[in-house]
ROSETOR-406623 format. One record per residue: residue in one letter; chain; x, z, y of N, C-alpha, C in turn. Coordinates in steps of 0.001 Angstrom, whole numbers, plus 524288, in hexadecimal, padded with zeros to 5 digits. Example, Ala and Ser with C-alpha at 12.3 -4.5 7.8 and 13.67 -1.06 7.14 Angstrom:
BEGIN
{res: A, chain: A, nx: 83386, nz: 81E78, ny: 7E9C6, cax: 8300C, caz: 81E78, cay: 7EE6C, cx: 83390, cz: 81E78, cy: 7F31C}
{res: S, chain: A, nx: 83232, nz: 81BA8, ny: 7F736, cax: 83566, caz: 81BE4, cay: 7FBDC, cx: 83264, cz: 81EBE, cy: 8001E}
% end
This chain:
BEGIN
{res: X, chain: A, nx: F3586, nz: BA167, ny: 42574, cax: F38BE, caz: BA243, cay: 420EE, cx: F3543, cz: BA44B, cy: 41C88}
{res: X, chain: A, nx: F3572, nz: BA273, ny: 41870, cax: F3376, caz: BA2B0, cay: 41342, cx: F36CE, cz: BA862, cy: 40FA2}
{res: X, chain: A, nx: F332C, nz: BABAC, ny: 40F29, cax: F3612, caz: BAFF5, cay: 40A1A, cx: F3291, cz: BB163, cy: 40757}
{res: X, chain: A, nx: F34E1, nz: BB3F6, ny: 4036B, cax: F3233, caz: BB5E2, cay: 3FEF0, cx: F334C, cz: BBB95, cy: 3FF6D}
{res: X, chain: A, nx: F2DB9, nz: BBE68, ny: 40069, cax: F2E03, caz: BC3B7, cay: 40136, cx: F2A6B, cz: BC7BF, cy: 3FD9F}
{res: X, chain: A, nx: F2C1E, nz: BCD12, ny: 3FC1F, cax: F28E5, caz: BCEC3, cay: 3F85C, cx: F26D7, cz: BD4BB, cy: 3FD68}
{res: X, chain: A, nx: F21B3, nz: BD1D6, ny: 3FDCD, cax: F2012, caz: BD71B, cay: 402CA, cx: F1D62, cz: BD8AA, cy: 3FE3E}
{res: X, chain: A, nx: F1C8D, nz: BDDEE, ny: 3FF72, cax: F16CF, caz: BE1F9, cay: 3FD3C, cx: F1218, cz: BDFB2, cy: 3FD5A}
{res: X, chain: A, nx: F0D54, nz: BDFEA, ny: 3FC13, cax: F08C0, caz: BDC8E, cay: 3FCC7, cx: F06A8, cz: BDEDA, cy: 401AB}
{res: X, chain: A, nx: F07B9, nz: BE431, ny: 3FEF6, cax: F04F2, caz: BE972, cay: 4037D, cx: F0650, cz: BE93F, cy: 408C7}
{res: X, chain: A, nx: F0BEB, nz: BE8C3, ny: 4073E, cax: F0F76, caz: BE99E, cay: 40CE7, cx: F0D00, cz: BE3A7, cy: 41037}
{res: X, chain: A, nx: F0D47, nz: BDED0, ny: 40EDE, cax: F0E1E, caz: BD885, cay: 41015, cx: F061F, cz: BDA33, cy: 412DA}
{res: X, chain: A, nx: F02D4, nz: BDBC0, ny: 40FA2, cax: EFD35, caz: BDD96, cay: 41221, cx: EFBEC, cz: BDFC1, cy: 41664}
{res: X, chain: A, nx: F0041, nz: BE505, ny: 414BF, cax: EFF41, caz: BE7E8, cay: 4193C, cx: F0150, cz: BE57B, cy: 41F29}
{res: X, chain: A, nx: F0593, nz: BE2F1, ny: 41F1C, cax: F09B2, caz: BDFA3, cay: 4243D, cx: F037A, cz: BDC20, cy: 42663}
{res: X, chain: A, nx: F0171, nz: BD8B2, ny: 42375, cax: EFC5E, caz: BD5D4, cay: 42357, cx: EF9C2, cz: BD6E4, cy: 4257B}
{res: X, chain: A, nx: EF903, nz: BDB29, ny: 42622, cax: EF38D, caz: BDEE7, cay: 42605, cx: EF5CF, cz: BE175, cy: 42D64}
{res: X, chain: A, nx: EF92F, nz: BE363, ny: 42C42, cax: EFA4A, caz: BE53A, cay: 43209, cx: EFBC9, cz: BE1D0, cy: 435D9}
{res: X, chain: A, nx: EFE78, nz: BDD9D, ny: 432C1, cax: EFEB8, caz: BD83E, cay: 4360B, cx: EF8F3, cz: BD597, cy: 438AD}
{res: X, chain: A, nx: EF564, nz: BD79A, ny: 43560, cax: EF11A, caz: BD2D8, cay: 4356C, cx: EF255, cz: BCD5A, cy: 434A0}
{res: X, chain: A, nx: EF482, nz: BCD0D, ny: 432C4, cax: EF85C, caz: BC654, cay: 4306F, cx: EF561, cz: BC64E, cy: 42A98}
{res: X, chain: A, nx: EF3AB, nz: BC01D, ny: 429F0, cax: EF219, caz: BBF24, cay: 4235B, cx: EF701, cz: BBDD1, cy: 42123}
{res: X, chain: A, nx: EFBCB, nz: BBA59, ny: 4255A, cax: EFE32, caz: BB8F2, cay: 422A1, cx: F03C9, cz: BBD2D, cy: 4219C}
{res: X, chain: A, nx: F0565, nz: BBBB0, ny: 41D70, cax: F08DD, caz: BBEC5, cay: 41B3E, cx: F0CAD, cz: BBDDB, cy: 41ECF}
{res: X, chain: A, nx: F0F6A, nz: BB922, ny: 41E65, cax: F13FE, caz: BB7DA, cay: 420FA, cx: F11FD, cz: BB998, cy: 427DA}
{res: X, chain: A, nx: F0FA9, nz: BB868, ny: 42953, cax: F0E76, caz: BBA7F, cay: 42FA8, cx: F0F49, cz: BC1E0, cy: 42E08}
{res: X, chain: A, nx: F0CA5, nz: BC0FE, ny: 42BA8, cax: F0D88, caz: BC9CA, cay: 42B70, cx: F125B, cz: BCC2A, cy: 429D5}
{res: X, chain: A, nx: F1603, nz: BC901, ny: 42960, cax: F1C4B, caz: BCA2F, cay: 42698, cx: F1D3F, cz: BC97B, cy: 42AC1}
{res: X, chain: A, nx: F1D22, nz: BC458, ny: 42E73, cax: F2005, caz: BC555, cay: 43387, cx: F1FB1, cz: BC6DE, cy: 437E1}
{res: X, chain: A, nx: F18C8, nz: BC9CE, ny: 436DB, cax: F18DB, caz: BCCAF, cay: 43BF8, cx: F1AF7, cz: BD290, cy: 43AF8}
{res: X, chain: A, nx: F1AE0, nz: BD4DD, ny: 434A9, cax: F1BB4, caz: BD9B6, cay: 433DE, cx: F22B5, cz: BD8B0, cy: 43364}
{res: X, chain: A, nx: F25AF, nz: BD55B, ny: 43438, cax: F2B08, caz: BD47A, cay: 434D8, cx: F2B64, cz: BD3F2, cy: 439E3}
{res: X, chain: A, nx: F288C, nz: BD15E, ny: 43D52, cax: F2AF5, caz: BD1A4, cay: 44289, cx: F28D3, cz: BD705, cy: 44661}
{res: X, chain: A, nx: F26DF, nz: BD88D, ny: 442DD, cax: F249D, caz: BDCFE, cay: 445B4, cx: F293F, cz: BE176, cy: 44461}
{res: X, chain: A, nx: F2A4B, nz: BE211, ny: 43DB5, cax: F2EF0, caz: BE57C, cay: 43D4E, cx: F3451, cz: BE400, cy: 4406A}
{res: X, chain: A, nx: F3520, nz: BE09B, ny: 44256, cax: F3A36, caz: BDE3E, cay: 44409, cx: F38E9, cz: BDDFC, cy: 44AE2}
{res: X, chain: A, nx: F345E, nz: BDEC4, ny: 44D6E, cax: F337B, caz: BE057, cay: 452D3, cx: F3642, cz: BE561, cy: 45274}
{res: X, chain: A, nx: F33CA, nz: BE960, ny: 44E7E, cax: F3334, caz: BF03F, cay: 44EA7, cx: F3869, cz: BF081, cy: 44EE2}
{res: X, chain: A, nx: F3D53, nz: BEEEE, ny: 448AC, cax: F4139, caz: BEFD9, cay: 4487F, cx: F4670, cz: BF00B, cy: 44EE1}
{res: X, chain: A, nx: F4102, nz: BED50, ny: 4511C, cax: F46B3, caz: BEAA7, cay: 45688, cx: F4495, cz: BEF01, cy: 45A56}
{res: X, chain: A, nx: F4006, nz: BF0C7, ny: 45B52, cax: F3DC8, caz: BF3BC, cay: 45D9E, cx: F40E9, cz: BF7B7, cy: 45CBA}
{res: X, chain: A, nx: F41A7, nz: BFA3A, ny: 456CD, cax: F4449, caz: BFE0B, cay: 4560B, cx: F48CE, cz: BFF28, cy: 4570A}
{res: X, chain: A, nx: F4C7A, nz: BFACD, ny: 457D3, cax: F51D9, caz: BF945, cay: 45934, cx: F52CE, cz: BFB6F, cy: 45EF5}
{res: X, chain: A, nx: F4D51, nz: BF80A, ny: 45FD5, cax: F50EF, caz: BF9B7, cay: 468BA, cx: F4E4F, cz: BFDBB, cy: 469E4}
{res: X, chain: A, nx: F4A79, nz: C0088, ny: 465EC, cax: F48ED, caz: C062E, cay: 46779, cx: F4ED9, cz: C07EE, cy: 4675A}
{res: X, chain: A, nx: F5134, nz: C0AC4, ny: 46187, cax: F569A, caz: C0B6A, cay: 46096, cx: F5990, cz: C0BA3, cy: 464EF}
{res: X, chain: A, nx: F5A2F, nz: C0667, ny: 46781, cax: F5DDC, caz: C046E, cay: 46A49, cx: F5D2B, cz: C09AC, cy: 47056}
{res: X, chain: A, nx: F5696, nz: C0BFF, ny: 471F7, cax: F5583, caz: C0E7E, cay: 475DD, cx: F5889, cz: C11D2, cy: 476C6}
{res: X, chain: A, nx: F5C9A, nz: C121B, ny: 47B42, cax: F5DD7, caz: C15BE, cay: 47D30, cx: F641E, cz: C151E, cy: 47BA9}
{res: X, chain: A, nx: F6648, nz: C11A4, ny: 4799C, cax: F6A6D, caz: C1098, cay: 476CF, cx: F6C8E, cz: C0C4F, cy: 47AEE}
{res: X, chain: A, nx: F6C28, nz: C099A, ny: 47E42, cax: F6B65, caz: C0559, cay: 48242, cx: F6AF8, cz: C06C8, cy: 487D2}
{res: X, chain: A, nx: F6E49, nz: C056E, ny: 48B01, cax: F6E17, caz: C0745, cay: 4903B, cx: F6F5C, cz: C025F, cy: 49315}
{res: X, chain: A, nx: F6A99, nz: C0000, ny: 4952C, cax: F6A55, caz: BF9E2, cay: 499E9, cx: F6A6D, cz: BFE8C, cy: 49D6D}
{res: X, chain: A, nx: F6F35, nz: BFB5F, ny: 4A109, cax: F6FA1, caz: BFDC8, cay: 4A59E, cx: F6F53, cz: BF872, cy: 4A942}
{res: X, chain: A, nx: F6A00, nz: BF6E0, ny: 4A8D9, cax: F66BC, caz: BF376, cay: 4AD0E, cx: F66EE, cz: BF39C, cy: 4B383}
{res: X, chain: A, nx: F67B8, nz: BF24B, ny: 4B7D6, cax: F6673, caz: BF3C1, cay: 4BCAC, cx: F636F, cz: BEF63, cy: 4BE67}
{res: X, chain: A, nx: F5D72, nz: BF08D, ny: 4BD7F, cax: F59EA, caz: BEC0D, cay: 4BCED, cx: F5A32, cz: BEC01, cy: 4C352}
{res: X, chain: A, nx: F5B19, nz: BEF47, ny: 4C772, cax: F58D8, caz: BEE88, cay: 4CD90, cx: F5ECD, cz: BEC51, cy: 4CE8E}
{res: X, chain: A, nx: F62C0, nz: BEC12, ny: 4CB68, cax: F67C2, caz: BE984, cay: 4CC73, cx: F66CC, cz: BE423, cy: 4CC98}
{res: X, chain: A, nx: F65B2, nz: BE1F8, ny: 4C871, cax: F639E, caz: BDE5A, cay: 4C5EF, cx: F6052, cz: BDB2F, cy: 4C98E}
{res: X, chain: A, nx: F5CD9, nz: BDB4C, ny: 4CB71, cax: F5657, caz: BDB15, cay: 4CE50, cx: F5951, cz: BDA97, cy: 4D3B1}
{res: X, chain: A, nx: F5D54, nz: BDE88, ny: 4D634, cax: F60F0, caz: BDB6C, cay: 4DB5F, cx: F62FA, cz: BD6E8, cy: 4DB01}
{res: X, chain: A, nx: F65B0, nz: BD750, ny: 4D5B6, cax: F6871, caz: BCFA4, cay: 4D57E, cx: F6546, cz: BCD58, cy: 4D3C7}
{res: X, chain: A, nx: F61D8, nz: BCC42, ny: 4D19D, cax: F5DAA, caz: BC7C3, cay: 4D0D0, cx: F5CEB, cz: BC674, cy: 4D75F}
{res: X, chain: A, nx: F58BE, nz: BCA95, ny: 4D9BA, cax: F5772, caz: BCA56, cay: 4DF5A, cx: F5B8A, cz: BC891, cy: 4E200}
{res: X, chain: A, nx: F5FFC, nz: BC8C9, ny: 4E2A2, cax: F640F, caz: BC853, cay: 4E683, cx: F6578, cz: BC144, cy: 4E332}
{res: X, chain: A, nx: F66AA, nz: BC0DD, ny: 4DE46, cax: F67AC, caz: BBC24, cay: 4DCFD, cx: F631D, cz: BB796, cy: 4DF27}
{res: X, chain: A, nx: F5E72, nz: BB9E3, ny: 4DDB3, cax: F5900, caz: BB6CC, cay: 4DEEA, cx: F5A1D, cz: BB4CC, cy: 4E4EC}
{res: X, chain: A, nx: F5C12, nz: BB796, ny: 4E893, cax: F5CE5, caz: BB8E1, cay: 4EC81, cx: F5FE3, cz: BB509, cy: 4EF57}
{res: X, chain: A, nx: F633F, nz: BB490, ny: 4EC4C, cax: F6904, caz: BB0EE, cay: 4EDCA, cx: F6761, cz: BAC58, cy: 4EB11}
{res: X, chain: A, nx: F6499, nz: BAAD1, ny: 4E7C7, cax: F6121, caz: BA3EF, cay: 4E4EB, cx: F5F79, cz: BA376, cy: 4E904}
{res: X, chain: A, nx: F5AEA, nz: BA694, ny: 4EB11, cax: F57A5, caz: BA484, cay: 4F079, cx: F5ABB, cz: BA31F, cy: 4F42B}
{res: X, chain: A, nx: F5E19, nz: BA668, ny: 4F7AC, cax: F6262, caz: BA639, cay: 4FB80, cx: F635D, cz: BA079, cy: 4FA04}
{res: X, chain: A, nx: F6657, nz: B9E50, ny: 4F58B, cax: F6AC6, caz: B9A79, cay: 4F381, cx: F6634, cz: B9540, cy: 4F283}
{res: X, chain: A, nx: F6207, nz: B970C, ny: 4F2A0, cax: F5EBF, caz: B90E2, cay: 4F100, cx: F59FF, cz: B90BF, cy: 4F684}
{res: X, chain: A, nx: F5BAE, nz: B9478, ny: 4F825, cax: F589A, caz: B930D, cay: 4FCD1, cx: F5357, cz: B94AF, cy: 4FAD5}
{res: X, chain: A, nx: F5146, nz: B98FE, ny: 4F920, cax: F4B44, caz: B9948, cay: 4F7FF, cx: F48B8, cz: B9EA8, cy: 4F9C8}
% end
């Protein structure tokens, strides 16, 4: 997508510069996808402790085993 943007010279250098990118457009979208990783990062930090999985992974791990169990039994293997 094509826009017309009015960055800082300073600011558009400095992104450049920490990017190690010559190109402009490559250094806009790594310093955008980089702010838009953090923002989500920051989100399900937030989210810590607010969330309760009540998982029973060794529940879980019996019926796989016991299903696995009953394929073999049923196909003969």
């Amino acid at each position: 997508m094509r826009a017309t943007l009015n960055i800082p010279d300073e600011l558009l250098d400095d992104v450049q510069s920490l990017c190690g990118e010559k190109s402009k457009t490559r250094a806009i979208v790594i310093a955008m996808e980089d702010y838009v990783r953090r923002r989500r990062m920051e989100s399900l930090i937030a989210l810590q402790g607010k969330l309760t999985i009540d998982y029973d992974w060794e529940a879980a791990e019996r019926e796989e085993r016991l299903a696995a169990e009953a394929r073999e039994k049923y196909h003969g293997k």
